[in-house]
C-alpha positions as CSV (number, residue, x, y, z in Angstrom):
1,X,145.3,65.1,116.1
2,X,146.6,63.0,113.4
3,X,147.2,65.6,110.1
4,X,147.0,63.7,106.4
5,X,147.2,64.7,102.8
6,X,145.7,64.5,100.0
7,X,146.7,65.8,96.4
8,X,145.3,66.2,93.2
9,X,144.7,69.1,90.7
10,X,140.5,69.2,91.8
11,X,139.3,68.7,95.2
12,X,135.9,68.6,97.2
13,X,135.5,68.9,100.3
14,X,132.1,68.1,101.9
15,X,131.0,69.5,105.9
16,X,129.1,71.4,107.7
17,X,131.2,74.7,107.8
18,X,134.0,76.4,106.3
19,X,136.7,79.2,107.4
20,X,137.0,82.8,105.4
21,X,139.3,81.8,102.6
22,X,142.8,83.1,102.8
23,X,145.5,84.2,100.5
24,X,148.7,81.6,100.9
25,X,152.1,82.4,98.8
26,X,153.5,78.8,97.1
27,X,156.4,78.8,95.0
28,X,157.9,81.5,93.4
29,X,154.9,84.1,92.7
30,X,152.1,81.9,92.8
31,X,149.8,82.3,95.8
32,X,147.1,80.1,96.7
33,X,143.7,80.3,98.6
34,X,143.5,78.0,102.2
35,X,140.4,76.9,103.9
36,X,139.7,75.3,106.7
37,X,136.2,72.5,106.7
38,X,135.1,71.3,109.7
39,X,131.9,68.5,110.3
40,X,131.5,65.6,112.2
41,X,132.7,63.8,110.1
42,X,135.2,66.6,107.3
43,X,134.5,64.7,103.9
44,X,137.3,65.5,101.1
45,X,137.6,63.2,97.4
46,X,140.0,64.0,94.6
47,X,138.0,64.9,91.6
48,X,140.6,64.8,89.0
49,X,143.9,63.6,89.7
50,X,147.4,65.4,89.7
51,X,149.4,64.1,86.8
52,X,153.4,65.2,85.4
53,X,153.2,66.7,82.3
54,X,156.2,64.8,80.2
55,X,157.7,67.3,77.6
């Protein structure tokens, strides 16, 4: 199984199920919720993009 990423600040994935969300810890103090979407075929699309704020 072949395992790719994708990143950007929105996401959507599209399929025919999805796994109870879980509570993941990131950097620092900031946690983050995981799911897993299965479907023959798993669709995901970036809905806005991740940009570097420049201060």
């Amino acid at each position: 199984m072949s395992s790719q990423k994708i990143e950007g600040e929105k996401i959507r994935c599209v399929g025919r199920r999805i796994s109870k969300p879980r509570l993941i810890h990131q950097t620092g103090k900031h946690r983050a919720i995981e799911i897993f979407v299965e479907g023959k075929p798993a669709k995901a699309e970036i809905v806005k993009a991740w940009r570097v704020l420049k201060r």
